[in-house]
C-alpha distance (Angstrom), angle and dihedral (degrees) to the residues before:
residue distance angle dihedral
X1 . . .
X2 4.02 . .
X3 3.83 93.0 .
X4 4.30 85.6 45.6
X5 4.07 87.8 56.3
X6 2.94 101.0 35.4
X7 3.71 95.1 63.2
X8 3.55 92.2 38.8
X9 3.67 85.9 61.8
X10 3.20 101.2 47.5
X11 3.65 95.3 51.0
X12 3.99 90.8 50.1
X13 4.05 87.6 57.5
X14 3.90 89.2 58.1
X15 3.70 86.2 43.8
X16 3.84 90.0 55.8
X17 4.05 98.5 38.7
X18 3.95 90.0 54.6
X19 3.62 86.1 43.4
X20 3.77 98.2 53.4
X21 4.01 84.3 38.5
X22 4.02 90.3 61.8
X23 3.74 91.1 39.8
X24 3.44 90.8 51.5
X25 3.79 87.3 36.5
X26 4.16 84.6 65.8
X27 3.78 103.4 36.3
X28 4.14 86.1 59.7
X29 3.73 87.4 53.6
X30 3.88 89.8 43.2
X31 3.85 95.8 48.8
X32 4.38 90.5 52.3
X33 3.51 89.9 43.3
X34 3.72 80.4 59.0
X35 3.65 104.5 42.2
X36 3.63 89.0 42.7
X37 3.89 92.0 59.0
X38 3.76 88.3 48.2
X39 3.60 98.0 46.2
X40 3.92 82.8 52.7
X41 3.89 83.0 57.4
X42 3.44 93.9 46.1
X43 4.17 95.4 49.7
X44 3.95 89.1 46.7
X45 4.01 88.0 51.6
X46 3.88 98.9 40.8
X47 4.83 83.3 53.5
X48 3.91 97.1 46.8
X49 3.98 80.1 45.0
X50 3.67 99.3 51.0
X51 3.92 92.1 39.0
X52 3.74 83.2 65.9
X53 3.57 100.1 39.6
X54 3.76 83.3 52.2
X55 3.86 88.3 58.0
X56 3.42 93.3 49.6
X57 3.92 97.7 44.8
X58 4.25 88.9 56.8
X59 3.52 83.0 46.1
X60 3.25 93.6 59.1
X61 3.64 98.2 37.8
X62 3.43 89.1 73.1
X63 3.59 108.0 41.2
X64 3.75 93.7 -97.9
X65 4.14 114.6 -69.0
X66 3.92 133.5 -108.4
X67 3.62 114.3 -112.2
X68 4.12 115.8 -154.6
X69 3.96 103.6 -117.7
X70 3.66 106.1 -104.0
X71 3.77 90.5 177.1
X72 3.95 91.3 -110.6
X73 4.01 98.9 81.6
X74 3.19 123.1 59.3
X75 3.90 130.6 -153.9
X76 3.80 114.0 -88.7
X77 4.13 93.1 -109.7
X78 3.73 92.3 -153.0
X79 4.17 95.7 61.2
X80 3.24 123.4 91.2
X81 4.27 110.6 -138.0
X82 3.72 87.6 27.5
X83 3.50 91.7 152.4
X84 3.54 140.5 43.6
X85 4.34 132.3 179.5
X86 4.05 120.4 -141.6
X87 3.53 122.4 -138.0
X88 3.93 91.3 -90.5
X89 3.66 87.6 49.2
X90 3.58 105.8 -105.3
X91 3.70 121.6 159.9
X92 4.27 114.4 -111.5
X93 3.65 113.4 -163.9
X94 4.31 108.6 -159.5
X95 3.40 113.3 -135.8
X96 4.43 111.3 -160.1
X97 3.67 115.3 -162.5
X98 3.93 95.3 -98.6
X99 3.92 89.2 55.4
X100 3.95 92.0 43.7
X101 3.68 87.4 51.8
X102 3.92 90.2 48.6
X103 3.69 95.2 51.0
X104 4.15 90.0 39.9
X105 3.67 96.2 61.1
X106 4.23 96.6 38.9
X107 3.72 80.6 65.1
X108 3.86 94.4 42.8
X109 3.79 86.4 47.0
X110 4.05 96.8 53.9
X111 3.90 92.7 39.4
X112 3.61 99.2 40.3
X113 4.09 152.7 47.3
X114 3.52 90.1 -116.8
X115 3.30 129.8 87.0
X116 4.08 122.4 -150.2
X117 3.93 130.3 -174.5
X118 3.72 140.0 158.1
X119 3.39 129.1 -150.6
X120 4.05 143.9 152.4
X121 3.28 130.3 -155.1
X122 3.78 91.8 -122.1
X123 4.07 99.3 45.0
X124 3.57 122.0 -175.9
X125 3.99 79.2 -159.3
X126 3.61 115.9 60.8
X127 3.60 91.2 -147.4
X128 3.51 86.5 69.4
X129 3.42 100.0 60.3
X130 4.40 102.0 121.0
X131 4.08 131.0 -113.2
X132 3.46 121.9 -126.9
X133 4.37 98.5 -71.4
X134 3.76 96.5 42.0
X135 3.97 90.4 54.0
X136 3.14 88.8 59.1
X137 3.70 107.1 38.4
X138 4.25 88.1 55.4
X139 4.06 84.1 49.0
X140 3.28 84.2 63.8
X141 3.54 104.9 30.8
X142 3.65 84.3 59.5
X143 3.85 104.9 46.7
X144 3.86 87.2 46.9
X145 3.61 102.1 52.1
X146 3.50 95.7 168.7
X147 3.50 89.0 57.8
X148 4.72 114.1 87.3
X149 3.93 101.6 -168.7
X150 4.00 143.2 19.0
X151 3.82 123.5 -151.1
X152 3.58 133.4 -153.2
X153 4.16 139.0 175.3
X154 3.76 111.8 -151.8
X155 3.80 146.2 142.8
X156 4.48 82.1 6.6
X157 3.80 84.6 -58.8
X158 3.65 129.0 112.6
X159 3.82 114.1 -141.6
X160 3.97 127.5 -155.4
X161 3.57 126.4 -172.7
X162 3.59 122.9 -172.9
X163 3.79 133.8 -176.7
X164 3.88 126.5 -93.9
X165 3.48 104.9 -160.5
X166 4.11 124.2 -172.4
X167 3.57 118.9 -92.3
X168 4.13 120.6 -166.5
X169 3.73 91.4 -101.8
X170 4.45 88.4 55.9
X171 3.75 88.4 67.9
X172 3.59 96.9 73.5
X173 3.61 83.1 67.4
X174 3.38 108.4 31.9
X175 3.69 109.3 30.4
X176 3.64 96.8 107.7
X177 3.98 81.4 68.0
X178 3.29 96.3 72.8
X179 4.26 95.7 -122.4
X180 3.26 127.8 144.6
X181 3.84 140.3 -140.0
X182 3.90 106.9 -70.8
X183 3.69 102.8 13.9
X184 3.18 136.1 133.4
X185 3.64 112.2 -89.1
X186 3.18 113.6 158.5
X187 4.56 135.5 -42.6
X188 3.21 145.2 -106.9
X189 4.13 115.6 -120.7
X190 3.83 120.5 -143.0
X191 3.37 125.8 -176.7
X192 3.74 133.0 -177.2
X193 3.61 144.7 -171.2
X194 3.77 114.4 -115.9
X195 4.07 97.1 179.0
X196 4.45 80.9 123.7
X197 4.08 96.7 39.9
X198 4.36 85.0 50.8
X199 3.89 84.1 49.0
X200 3.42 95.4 48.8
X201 4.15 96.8 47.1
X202 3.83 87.1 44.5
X203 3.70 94.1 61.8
X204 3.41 105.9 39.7
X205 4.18 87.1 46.0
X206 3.69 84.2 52.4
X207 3.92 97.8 47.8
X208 4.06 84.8 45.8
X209 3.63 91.6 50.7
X210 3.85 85.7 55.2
X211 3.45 94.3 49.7
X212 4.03 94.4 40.4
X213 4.13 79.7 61.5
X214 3.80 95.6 44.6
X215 3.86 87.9 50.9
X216 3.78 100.8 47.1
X217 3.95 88.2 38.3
X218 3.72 97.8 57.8
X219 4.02 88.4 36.8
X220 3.89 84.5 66.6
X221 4.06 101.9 40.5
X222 3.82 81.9 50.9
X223 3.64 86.0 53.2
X224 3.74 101.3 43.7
X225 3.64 85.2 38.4
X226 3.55 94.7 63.0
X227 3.28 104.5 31.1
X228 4.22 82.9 61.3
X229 3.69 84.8 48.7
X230 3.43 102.8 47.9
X231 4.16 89.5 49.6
X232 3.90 86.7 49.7
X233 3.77 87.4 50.6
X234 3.66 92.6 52.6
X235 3.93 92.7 45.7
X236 3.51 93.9 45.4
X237 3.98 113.8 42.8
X238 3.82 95.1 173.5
X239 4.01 90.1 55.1
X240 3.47 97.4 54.9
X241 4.01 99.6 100.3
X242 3.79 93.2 45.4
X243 3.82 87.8 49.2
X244 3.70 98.4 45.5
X245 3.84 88.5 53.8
X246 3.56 92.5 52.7
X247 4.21 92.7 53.0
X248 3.82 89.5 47.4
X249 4.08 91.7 55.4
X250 4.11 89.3 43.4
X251 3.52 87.3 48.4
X252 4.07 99.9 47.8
X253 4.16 85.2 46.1
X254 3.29 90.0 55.9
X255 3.53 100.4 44.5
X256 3.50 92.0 48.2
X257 4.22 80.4 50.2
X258 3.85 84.9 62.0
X259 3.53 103.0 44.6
X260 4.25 88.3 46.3
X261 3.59 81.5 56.6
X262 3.64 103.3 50.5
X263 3.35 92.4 41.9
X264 4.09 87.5 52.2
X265 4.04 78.3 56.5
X266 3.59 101.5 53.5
X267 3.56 95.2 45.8
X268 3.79 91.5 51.9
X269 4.05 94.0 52.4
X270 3.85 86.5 52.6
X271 3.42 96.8 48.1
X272 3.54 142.1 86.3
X273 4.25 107.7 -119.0
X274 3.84 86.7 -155.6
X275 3.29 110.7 35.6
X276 3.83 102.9 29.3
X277 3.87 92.2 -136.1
X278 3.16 123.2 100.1
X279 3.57 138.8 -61.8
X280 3.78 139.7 -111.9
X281 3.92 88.5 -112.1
X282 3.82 89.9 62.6
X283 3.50 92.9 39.9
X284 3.50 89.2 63.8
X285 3.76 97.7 38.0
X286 3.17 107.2 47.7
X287 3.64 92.7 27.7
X288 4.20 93.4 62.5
X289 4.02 87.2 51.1
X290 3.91 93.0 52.2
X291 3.88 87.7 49.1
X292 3.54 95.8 50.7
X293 3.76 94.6 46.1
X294 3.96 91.9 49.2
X295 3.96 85.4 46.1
X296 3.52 87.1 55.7
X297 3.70 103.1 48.8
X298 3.67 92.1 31.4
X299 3.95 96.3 -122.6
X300 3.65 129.9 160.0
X301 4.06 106.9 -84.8
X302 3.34 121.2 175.9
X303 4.30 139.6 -178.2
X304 3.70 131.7 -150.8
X305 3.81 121.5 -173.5
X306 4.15 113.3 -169.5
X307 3.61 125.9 -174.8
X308 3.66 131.7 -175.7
X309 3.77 114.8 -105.2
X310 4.35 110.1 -125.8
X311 4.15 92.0 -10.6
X312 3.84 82.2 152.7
X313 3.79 94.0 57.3
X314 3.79 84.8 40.8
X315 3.79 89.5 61.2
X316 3.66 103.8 34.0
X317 4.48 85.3 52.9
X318 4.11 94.0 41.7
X319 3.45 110.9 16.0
X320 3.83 138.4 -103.2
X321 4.06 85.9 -78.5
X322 3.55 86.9 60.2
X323 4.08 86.8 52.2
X324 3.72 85.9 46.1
X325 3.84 89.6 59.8
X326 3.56 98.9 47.4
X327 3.73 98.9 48.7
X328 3.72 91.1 53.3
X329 3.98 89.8 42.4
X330 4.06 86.9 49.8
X331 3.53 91.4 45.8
X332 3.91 101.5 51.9
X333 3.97 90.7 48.6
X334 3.99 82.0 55.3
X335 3.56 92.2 51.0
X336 3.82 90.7 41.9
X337 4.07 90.3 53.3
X338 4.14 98.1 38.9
X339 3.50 126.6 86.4
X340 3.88 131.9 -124.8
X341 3.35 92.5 -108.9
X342 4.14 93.7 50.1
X343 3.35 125.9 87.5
X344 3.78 125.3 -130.7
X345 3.24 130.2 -179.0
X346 4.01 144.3 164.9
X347 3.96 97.3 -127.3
X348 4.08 93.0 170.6
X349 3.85 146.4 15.8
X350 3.67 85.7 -75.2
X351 3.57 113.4 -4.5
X352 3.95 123.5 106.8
X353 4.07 119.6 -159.9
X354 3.79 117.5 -165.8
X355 3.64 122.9 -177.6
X356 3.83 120.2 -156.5
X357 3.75 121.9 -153.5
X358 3.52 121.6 -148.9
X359 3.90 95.2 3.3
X360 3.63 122.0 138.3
X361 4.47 116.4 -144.4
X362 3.37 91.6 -94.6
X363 3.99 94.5 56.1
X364 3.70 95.6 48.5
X365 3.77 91.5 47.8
X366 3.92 93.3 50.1
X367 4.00 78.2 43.5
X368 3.77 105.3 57.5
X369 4.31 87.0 29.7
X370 4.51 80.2 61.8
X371 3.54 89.9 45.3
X372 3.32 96.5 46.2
X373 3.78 106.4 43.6
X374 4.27 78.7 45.3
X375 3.41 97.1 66.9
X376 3.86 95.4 37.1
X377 4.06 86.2 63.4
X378 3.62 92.2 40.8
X379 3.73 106.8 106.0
X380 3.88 118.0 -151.6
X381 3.47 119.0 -147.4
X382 4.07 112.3 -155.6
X383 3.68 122.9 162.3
X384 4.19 95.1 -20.1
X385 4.03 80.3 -51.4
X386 4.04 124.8 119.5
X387 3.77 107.3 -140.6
X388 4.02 111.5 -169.6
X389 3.77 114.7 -154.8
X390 3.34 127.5 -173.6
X391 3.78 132.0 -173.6
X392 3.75 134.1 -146.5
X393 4.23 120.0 -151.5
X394 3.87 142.2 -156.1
X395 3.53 113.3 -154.2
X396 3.75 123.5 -174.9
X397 3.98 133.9 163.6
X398 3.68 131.0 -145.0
X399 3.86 110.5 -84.5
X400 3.64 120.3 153.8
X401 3.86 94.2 -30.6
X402 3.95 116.0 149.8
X403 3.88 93.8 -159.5
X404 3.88 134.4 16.4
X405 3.84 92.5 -117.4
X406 3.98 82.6 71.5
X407 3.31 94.0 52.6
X408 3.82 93.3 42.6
X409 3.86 82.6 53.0
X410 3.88 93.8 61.5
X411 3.77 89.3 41.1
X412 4.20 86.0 55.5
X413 3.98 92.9 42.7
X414 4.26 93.6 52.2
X415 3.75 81.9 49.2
X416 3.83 94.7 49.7
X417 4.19 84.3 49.5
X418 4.08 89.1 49.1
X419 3.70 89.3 55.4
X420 3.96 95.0 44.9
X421 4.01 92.7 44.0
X422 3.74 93.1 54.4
X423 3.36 115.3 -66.4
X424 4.04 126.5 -114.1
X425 4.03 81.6 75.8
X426 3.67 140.1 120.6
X427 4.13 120.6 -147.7
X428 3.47 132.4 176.3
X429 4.03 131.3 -132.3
């Protein structure tokens, strides 16, 4: 009876570590699904903040500008010199950097889904004057001076502050405040919608929760199931090599259960729920080891970057089902086009990266110019209505880049010149 429960304990111990180990297995894979998805967050914040701090730097580079009253803006009311008279006598409004910035982000804030605001604790404008989060990001901005930007989830929003810090041309204003050049002076608020980020944690928390059940439920039938054998075995000398063959083949099939599972889990953090393709994450991953590799035996390596012309206006005139449609479309002429030994991937709401191994400049550009003219002839058929979508593409190849973001980056600014040359274009960097 000792020796009988003694093995049956032991084997119930090894039932519980590789247990945990799985469990633990899938909460890692959980938790950087996670911190991915808010590190996309983060990345989207930290651009709409710089464009705007990028504003207010070239405002500030040149002393702030005069504006010719259109009888929309009105003079900041808390600047000095706000307004100046030509020689025929028309009315200049000035515009400084902190009003620029003001008037900037009411029009980003009617036209778009984010929302942008900046504020100081010490405001020459009352309507500055923070709420309840940006107090306390700029008390914290300010006691941790090393630190550029505070971040926040509340109320389904995600909320970025980053630092303002005092330029030469700020003084004019704010001298009498006692600041000096490069403190902190105030922030500027970003907020952003995270309706798809909740989606996204919701339904890979509810396919872990599934497999949390599977886990611990086939822990326990192993454990009943050998604790039943193990009696048997004891009862029933002679049948103990019949019954020991029959654990071992339970025990492979549902090993083989657990790794089919994992592997099911993997696959779905990597890829794409919409579009089937795969993700950003694997972009990245996968992406980095190709570059390396080609870096190291100095083959061809090439990027494109595509990005669907107007898919804002194609959602706010159809729907987001429409959107829905066309991504998927878009994404199974990519897949139709790439190669096996490519790498596509939807990296943003509507952006598409491809990398091609062991293509020259001139391959990628005839490439992304096929892809291209492919989906401009594609016709989309949505609700007994043809939508025509067209794409415009960055391509760039590996030069002397140290890392693939670098490369990516060139990709990403030959797509930004496709979209400001016309769209429907493809330009190399």
């Amino acid at each position: 009876m000792k020796k009988k429960n003694l093995i049956i304990t032991f084997i119930i111990a090894i039932i519980a570590v590789f247990s945990l180990a799985v469990l633990k297995y899938t909460q890692d894979s959980k938790d950087e699904y996670v911190k991915l998805h808010k590190t996309l967050l983060l990345k989207e914040a930290r651009t709409l903040y710089s464009n705007m701090i990028n504003v207010r730097s070239w405002a500030a580079l040149h002393g702030g500008v005069y504006v010719k009253d259109n009888g929309i803006l009105k003079p900041n009311p808390y600047l000095a010199d706000n307004i100046e008279y030509t020689k025929n006598n028309e009315l200049l409004i000035r515009v400084n950097p902190a009003w620029m910035t003001r008037q900037v982000s009411e029009i980003s804030n009617k036209k778009e889904k984010y929302y942008f605001r900046i504020t100081s604790l010490t405001p020459i404008n009352p309507h500055n004057y923070p709420d309840k989060f940006e107090k306390e990001a700029l008390t914290y901005l300010i006691n941790n001076k090393n630190k550029d930007f505070y971040t926040k989830f509340s109320n389904n929003k995600y909320n970025f502050m980053g630092t303002l810090r005092v330029e030469k041309a700020c003084l004019q204003c704010h001298i009498k405040q006692g600041l000096k050049i490069n403190d902190v002076i105030g922030g500027l608020r970003v907020t952003l919608p995270i309706d798809t980020y909740e989606k996204s944690i919701e339904l890979i928390e509810s396919k872990t929760d599934n497999i949390y059940f599977i886990i611990i439920f086939t822990s326990l039938s192993f454990i009943t199931l050998i604790i039943f054998t193990i009696n048997s075995i004891f009862k029933k000398n002679k049948d103990i090599r019949i019954l020991n063959s029959t654990l071992e083949r339970k025990v492979q099939r549902r090993t083989k259960e657990l790794r089919e599972l994992n592997k099911k889990l993997l696959k779905t953090a990597v890829t794409d729920y919409l579009t089937k393709i795969p993700n950003r994450r694997y972009f990245f991953e996968v992406g980095e080891k190709t570059f390396f590799l080609a870096k190291r035996e100095k083959t061809n390596f090439c990027m494109v970057c595509l990005d669907i012309d107007f898919f804002k206006n194609i959602n706010d005139k159809y729907g987001h089902h429409a959107g829905d449609i066309i991504l998927k479309k878009i994404a199974n002429i990519l897949n139709t086009h790439t190669r096996e030994s490519d790498i596509l991937a939807r990296t943003g709401g509507e952006e598409f990266s491809i990398v091609l191994n062991n293509t020259n400049i001139d391959g990628a550009l005839k490439f992304a110019e096929k892809i291209r003219d492919a989906i401009a002839n594609t016709k989309i058929i949505y609700e007994d209505v043809i939508i025509k979508v067209t794409v415009s593409a960055g391509v760039s190849c590996i030069k002397n880049d140290d890392t693939f973001q670098t490369i990516l980056n060139r990709a990403d600014s030959a797509l930004y010149l496709a979209k400001e040359n016309g769209r429907n274009i493809v330009i190399c960097s």
